[in-house]
VEXTORDO-209125 format. One record per residue (C-alpha): residue in one letter; y negated, x negated, z negated. Coordinates in pm, whole numbers, always signed. Layout:
N
   resn       c2       c1       c3
      a        Y        X        Z
...
This chain:
572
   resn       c2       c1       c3
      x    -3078    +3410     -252
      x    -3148    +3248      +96
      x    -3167    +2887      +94
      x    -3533    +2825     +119
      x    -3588    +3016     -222
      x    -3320    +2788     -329
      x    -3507    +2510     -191
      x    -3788    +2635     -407
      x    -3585    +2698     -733
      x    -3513    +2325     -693
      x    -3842    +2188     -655
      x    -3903    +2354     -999
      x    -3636    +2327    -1159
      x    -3510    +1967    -1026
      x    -3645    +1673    -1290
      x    -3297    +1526    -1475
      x    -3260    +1269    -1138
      x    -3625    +1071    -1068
      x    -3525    +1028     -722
      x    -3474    +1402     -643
      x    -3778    +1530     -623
      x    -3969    +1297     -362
      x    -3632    +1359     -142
      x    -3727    +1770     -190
      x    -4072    +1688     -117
      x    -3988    +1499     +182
      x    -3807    +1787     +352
      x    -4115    +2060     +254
      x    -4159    +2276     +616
      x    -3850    +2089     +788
      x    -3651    +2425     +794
      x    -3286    +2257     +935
      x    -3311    +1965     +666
      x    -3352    +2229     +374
      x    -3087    +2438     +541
      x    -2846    +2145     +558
      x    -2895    +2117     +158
      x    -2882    +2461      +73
      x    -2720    +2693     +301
      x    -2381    +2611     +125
      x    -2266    +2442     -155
      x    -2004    +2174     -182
      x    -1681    +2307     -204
      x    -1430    +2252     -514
      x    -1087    +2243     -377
      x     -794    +2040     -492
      x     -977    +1715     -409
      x    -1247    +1775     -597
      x    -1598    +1772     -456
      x    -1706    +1503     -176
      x    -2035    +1487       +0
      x    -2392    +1313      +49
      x    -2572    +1204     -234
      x    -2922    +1370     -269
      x    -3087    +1702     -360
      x    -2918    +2062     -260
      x    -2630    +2251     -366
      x    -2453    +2061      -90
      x    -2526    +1753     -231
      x    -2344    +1489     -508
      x    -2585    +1486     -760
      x    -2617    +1566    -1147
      x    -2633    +1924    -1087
      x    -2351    +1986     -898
      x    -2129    +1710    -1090
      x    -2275    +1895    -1425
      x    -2133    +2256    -1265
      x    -1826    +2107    -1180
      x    -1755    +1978    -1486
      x    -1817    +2299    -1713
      x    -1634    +2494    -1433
      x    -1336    +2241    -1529
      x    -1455    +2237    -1906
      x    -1386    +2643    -1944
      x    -1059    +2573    -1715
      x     -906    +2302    -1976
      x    -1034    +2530    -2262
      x     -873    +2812    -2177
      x     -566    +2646    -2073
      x     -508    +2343    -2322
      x     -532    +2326    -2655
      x     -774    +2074    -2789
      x     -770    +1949    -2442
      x     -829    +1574    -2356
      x     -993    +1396    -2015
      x    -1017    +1082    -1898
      x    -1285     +955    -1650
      x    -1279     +630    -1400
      x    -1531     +580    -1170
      x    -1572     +320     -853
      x    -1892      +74     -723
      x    -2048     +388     -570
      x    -2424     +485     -575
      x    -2460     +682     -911
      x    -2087     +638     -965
      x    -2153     +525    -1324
      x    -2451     +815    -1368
      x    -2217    +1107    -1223
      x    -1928     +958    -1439
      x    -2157     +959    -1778
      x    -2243    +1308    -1705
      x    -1908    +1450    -1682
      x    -1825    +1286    -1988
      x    -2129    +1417    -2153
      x    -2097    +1763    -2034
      x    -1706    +1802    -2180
      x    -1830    +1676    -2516
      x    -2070    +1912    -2557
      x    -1760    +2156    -2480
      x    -1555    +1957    -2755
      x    -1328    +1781    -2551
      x    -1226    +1473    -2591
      x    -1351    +1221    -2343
      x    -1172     +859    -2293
      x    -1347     +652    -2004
      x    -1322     +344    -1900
      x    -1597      +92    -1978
      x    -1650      -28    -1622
      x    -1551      +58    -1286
      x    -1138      +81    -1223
      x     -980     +168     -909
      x     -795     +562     -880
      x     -485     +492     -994
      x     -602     +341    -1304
      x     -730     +678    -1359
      x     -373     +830    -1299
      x     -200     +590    -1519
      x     -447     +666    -1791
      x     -402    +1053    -1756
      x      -48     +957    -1861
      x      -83     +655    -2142
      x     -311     +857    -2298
      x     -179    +1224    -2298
      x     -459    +1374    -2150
      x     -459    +1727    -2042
      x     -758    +1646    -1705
      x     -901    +1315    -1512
      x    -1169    +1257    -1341
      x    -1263    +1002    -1092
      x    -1594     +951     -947
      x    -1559     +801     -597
      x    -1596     +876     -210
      x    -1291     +631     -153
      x    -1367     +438     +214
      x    -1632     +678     +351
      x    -1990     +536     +434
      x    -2211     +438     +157
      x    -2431     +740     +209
      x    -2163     +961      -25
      x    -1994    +1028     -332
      x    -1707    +1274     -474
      x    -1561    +1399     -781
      x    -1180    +1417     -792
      x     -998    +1610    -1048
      x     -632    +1518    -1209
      x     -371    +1706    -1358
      x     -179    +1606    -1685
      x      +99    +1484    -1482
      x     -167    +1231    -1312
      x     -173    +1367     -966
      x     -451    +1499     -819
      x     -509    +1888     -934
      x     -302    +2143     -822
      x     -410    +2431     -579
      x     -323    +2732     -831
      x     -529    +2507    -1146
      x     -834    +2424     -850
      x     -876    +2768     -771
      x     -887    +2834    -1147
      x    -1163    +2549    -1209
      x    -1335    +2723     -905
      x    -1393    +3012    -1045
      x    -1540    +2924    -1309
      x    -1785    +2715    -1134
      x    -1874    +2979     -962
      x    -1985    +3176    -1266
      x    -2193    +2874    -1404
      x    -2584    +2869    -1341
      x    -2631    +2534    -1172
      x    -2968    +2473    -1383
      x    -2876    +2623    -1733
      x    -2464    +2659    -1755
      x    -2386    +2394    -1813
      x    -2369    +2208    -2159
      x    -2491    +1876    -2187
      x    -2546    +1612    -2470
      x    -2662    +1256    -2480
      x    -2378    +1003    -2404
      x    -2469     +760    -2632
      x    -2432    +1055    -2898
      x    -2112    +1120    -2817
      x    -1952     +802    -2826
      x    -2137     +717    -3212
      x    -1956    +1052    -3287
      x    -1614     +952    -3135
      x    -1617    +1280    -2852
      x    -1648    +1009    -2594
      x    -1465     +687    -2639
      x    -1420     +398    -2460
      x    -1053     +322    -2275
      x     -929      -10    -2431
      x     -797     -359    -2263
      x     -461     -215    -2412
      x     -431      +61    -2143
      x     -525     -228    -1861
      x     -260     -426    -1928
      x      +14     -178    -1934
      x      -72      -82    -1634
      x      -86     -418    -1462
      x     +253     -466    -1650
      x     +399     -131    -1536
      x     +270     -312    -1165
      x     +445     -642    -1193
      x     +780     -457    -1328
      x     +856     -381     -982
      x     +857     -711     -811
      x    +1204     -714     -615
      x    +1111    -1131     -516
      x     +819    -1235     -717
      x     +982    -1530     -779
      x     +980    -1641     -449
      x     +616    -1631     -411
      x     +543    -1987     -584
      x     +844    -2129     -395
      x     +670    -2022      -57
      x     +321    -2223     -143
      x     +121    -1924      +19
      x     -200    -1871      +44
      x     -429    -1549      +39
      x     -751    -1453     +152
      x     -913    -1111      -10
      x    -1161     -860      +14
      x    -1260     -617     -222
      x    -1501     -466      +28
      x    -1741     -448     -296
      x    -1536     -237     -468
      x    -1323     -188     -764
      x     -998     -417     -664
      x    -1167     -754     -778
      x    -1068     -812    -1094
      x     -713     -582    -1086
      x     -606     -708     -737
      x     -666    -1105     -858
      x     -531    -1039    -1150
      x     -199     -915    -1018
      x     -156    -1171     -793
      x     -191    -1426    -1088
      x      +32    -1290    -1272
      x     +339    -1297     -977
      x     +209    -1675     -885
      x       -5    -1581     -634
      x     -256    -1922     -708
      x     -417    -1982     -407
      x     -660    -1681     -361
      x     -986    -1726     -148
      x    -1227    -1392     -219
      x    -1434    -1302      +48
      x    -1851    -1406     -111
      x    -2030    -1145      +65
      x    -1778     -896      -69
      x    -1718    -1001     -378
      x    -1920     -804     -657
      x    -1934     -467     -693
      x    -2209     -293     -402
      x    -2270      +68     -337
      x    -2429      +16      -23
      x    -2166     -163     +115
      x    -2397     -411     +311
      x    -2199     -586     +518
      x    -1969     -312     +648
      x    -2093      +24     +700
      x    -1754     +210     +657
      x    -1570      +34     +356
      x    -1219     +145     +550
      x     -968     -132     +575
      x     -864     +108     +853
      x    -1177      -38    +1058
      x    -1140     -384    +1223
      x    -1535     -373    +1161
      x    -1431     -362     +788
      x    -1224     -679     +755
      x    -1427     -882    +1035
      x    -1620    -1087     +727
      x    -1213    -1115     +639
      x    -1123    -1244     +941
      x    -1368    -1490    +1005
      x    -1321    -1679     +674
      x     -944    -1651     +730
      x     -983    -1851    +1055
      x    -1157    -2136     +797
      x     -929    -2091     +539
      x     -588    -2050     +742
      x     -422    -1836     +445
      x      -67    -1663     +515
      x     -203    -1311     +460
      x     -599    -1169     +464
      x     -548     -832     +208
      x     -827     -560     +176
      x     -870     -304      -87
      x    -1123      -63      -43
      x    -1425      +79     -277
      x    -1198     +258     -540
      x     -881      +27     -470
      x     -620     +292     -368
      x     -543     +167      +24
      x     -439     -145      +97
      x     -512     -326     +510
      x     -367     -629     +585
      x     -417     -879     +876
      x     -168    -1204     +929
      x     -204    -1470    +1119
      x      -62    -1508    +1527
      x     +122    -1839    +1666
      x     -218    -1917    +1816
      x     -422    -1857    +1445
      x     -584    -1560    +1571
      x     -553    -1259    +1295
      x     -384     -971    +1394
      x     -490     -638    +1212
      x     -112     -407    +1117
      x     -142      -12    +1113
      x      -96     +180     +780
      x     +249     +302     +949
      x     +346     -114    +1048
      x     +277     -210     +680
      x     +490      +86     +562
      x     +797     +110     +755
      x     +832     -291     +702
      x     +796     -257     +297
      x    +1044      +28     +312
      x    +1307     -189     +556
      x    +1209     -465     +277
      x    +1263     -310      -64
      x    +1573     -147     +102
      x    +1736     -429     +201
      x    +1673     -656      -72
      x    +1729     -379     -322
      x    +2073     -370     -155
      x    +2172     -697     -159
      x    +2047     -719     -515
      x    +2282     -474     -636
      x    +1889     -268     -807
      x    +1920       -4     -550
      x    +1973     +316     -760
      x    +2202     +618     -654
      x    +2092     +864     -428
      x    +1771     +694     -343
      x    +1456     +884     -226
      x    +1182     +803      +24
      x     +889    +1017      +59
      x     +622    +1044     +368
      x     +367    +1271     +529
      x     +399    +1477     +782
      x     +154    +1253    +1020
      x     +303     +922     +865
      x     +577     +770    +1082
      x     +875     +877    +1240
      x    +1043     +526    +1185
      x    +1136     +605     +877
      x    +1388     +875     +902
      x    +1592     +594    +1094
      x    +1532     +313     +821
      x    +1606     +562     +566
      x    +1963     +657     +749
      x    +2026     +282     +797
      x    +2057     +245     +442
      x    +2158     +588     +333
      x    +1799     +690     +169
      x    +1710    +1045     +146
      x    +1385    +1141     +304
      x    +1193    +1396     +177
      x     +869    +1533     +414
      x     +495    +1651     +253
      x     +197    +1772     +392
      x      -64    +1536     +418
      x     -271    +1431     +101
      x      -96    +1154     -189
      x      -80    +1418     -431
      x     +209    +1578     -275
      x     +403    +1266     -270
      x     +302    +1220     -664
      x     +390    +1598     -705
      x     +753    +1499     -566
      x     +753    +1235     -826
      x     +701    +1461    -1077
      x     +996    +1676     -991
      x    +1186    +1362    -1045
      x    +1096    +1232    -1370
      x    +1153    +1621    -1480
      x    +1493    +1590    -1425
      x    +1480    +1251    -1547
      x    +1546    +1099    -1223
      x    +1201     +948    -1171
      x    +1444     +618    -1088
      x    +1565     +761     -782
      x    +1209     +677     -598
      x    +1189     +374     -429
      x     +904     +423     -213
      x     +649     +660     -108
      x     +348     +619     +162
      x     +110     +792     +386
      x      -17     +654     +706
      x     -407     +580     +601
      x     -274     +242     +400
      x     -175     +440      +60
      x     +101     +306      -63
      x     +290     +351     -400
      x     +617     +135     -525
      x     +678     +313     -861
      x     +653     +562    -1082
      x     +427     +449    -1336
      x     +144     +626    -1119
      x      +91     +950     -916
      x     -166     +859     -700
      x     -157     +538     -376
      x     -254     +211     -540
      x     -356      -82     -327
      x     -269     -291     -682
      x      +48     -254     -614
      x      +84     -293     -275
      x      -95     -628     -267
      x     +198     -731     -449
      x     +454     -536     -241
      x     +304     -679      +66
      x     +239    -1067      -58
      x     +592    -1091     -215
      x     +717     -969     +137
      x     +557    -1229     +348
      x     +659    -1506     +116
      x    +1061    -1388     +116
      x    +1032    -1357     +483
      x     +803    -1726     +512
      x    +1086    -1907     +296
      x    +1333    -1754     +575
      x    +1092    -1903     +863
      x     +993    -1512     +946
      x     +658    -1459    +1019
      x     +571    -1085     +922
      x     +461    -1060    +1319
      x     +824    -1163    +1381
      x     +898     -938    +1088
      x     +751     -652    +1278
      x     +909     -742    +1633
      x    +1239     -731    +1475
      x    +1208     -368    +1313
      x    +1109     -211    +1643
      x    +1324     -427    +1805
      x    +1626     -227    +1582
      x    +1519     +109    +1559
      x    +1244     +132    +1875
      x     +941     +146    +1952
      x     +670     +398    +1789
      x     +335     +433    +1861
      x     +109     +592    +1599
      x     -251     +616    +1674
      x     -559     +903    +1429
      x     -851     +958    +1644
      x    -1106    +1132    +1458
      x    -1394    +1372    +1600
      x    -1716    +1396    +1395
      x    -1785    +1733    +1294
      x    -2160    +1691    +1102
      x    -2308    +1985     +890
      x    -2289    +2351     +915
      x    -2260    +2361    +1255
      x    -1961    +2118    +1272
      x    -1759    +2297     +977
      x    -1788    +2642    +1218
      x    -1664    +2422    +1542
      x    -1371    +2276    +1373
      x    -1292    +2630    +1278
      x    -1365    +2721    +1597
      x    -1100    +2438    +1744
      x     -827    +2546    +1471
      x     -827    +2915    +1595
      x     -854    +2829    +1931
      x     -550    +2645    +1932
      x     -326    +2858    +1740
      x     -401    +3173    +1889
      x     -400    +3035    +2261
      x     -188    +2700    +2184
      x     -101    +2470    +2504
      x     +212    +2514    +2658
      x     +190    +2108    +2811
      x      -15    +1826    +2717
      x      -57    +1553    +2950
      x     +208    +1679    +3180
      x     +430    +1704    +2935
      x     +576    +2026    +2791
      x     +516    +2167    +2431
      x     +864    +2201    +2288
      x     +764    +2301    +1956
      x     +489    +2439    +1785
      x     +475    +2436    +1402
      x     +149    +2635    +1248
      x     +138    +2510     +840
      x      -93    +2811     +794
      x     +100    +3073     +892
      x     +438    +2885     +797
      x     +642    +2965    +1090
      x     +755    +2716    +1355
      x     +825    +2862    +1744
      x    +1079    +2674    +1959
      x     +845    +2732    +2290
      x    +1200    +2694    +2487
      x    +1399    +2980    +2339
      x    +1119    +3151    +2182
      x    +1330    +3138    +1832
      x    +1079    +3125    +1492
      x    +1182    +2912    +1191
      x    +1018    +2944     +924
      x     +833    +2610     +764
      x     +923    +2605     +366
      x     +621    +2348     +276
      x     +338    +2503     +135
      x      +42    +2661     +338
      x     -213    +2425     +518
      x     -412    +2381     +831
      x     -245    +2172    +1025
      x      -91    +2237    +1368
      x     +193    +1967    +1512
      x     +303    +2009    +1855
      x     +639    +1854    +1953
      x     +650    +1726    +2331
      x     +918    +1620    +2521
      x    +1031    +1217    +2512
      x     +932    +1209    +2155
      x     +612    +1264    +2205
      x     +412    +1413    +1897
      x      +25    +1559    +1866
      x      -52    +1668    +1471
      x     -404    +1802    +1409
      x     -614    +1914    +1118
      x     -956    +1939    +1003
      x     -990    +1658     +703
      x    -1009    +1750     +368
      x    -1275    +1486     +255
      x    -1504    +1406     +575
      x    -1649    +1600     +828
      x    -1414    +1571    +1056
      x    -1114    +1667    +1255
      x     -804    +1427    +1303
      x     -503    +1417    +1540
      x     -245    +1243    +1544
      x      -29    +1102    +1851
      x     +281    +1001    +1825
      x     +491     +819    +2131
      x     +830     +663    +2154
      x     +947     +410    +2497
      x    +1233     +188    +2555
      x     +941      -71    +2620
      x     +614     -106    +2402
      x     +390      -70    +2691
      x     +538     +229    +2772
      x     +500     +380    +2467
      x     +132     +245    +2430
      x      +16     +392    +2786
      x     +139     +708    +2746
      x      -31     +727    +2373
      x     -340     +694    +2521
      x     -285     +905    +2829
      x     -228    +1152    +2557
      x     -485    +1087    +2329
      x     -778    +1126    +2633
      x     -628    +1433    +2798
      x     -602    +1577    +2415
      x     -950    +1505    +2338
      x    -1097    +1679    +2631
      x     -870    +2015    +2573
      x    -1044    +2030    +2215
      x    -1383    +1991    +2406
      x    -1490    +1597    +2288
């Protein structure tokens, strides 16, 4: 079927969603608007589904959330027996709507549904997956991108996000379900007066918030240190969670951003709800120069990354990097998990592949064993896993990824920026009651183990067009790779697709024992580091730079030296 009979199959057939139709009608005769709706359809991969709200098979919208969900129905069927799911969903447009019809489409499959009652943040999702016994999750949420989208991610029993084997399973069955008439659907309200859907209790909240606070290393410093906090939810789900925590480890003096507040899918007062954008926490950092707190925290829409900025000698607010805020909580629970006499035996670490190379030297200083995953949380929650299996869940003491996820436990498999406002506030105050300032903090760990630069440039990559051009870039580059970037020779070139790794000196080939992705890292000499893949959530394409100097400077001109030459050989 081409898509402009699909376009027409939808204009018929497209009346559950009031505000689909006028958007079909809109596009009538505009041949490149219909195609960018229905030449493709989203794709189901381990993350779920992620993309525009609106009308077309490559939209977010009941439809497709409907055919996802009896494509995961049959899956959980077949595979579980009287299978259970649980369902969370963030301050997203149609958020709630999408969430309501999952639950009513695996009813009418009899499953059992448990979802929350309001919006919750992801890893409130993962931790019920777990304190209830439930075979599935689902979370509806687009995480940080721009208000514009939605998504659908799927979780395992074991609360991470679903694996690649049980994805490809759920995919094809999607792909055998009639978008219009496949799916089986009921009335909510119906199924929670007959107990197939039922409402996650206050109990399940407050075991998680108490699984949270169990691992404070110095909460008890925090009253002691009189500090003060200023916080944005970015108009998401971290309000009430995020306050709540702090409350709880004496955190009293908590000013909440107004604008930001209450929950907002449009996100009006910052476009791209990423605490990774400085545009993002500007509201933040304005009020912060009123309110002079110790710390400005931001959460963003479905509270699983944490951004922080602190405050300079001169009160100016100075925005740390996912990789900063990481390598200093990892120094910090180290350290004070030492000198506490809590560290466990055999310690483990976990990072991504792009996340930062100061850790392997933190991790020796204190005789921590790093283990290395692709990119994506669930891989570090899959390595968690493993652990508890062998009943040695204990031995984690940290896990992070370089786009502000961080996790301090076990409790969940997924980044949780509930826990890491706690991580992160509890840090400052030790340090403040010491007369460290976490800028000082920060001077002092590069001052011990050197100076890395980290810096993700991303290149937009927009519709049908852009998916074939970062293809395009992908094969260009590991067919034809560089053999010197910026003057600087390729020592190493490591393709995750193909799994083998070619010293570009000797000509030797190792072979890479993660599994399969497509992501290509080229090692250059003096440290230097370029990492880049197409993203698995956003139309785009990221690379990653990595530079090490004696002097900071150093380090930061050849990063962008780098960075521009890099750019250009991939044609932006």
């Amino acid at each position: 079927m081409t898509y402009n009979e699909l376009y027409d199959l939808w204009c018929e057939n497209a009346t559950d969603d009031k505000d689909l139709l006028p958007e079909l009608l809109s596009i009538k005769g505009n041949d490149k608007e219909i195609e960018d709706r229905f030449a493709v359809s989203l794709k189901f991969g381990t993350a779920g589904l992620r993309g525009v709200i609106g009308a077309g098979t490559n939209r977010m919208n009941v439809y497709t959330v409907r055919q996802a969900t009896q494509g995961l129905a049959d899956y959980c069927n077949e595979d579980f027996e009287n299978p259970s799911i649980a369902i969370a969903y963030d301050s997203r447009i149609k958020s709630d709507v999408f969430a309501k019809e999952a639950a009513a489409c695996l009813a009418a499959n009899g499953i059992k549904v448990y979802i929350y009652p309001e919006l919750m943040p992801t890893p409130m999702l993962s931790y019920a997956v777990r304190a209830l016994n439930c075979d599935s999750g689902i979370v509806i949420t687009a995480s940080h991108n721009p208000a514009k989208y939605n998504g659908y991610k799927v979780y395992g029993p074991d609360g991470c996000q679903m694996t690649i084997d049980a994805a490809n399973k759920v995919l094809q069955n999607i792909e055998k379900v009639d978008i219009f008439t496949g799916a089986k659907t009921m009335d909510f309200d119906l199924g929670v007066e007959s107990g197939k859907i039922e409402y996650i209790g206050k109990d399940i909240y407050n075991g998680y918030l108490k699984a949270v606070k169990e691992c404070g290393i110095h909460t008890d410093c925090i009253a002691e240190s009189g500090m003060k906090v200023v916080f944005t939810p970015l108009n998401g789900t971290g309000n009430k969670p995020i306050r709540d925590i702090l409350k709880m480890i004496g955190v009293r003096d908590v000013v909440v951003v107004p604008e930001q507040e209450n929950p907002d899918g449009n996100f009006p007062t910052c476009p791209f709800p990423n605490p990774e954008i400085k545009d993002a926490l500007a509201l933040g950092i304005e009020l912060s120069k009123k309110e002079h707190p110790d710390l400005l925290l931001a959460s963003d829409p479905d509270a699983d990354r944490m951004g922080i900025a602190v405050p300079d000698k001169n009160g100016e607010f100075v925005l740390f990097s996912g990789n900063e805020v990481g390598a200093l909580l990892l120094e910090y629970i180290c350290k004070e998990r030492t000198t506490l006499g809590t560290m466990p035996e055999n310690p483990i670490t976990i990072k991504t592949i792009v996340t930062t190379d100061i850790i392997k030297k933190i991790a020796d200083e204190y005789g921590v064993e790093m283990i290395e995953v692709l990119t994506g949380f669930k891989f570090i929650g899959e390595q968690i896993g493993l652990l508890e299996k062998k009943g040695e869940q204990n031995r984690f003491i940290f896990g992070f990824e370089e786009s502000y996820g961080y996790l301090g436990g076990s409790y969940v498999r997924d980044k949780d920026a509930v826990i890491a406002s706690m991580h992160i506030c509890e840090m400052t105050a030790f340090y403040k009651t010491k007369g460290i300032s976490l800028i000082e903090a920060r001077a002092n760990m590069y001052a011990k183990y050197g100076n890395f630069v980290h810096t993700q440039k991303s290149f937009i990559c927009e519709g049908v067009s852009g998916m074939e051009k970062m293809a395009e870039i992908m094969d260009g580059l590991r067919n034809n790779p560089p053999k010197e970037i910026s003057g600087l020779r390729v020592l190493e070139f490591s393709d995750y697709q193909t799994s083998v790794t070619l010293d570009c000196l000797t000509g030797n080939k190792s072979e890479i024992t993660l599994p399969k992705s497509n992501v290509l890292s080229f090692v250059l000499e003096n440290g230097a580091k370029v990492i880049l893949r197409p993203s698995g959530t956003e139309p785009k394409i990221k690379a990653y730079y990595t530079t090490i100097a004696d002097k900071r400077e150093d380090a930061e001109a050849l990063e962008e030296k780098i960075s521009k030459d890099f750019a250009a050989l991939i044609g932006f």
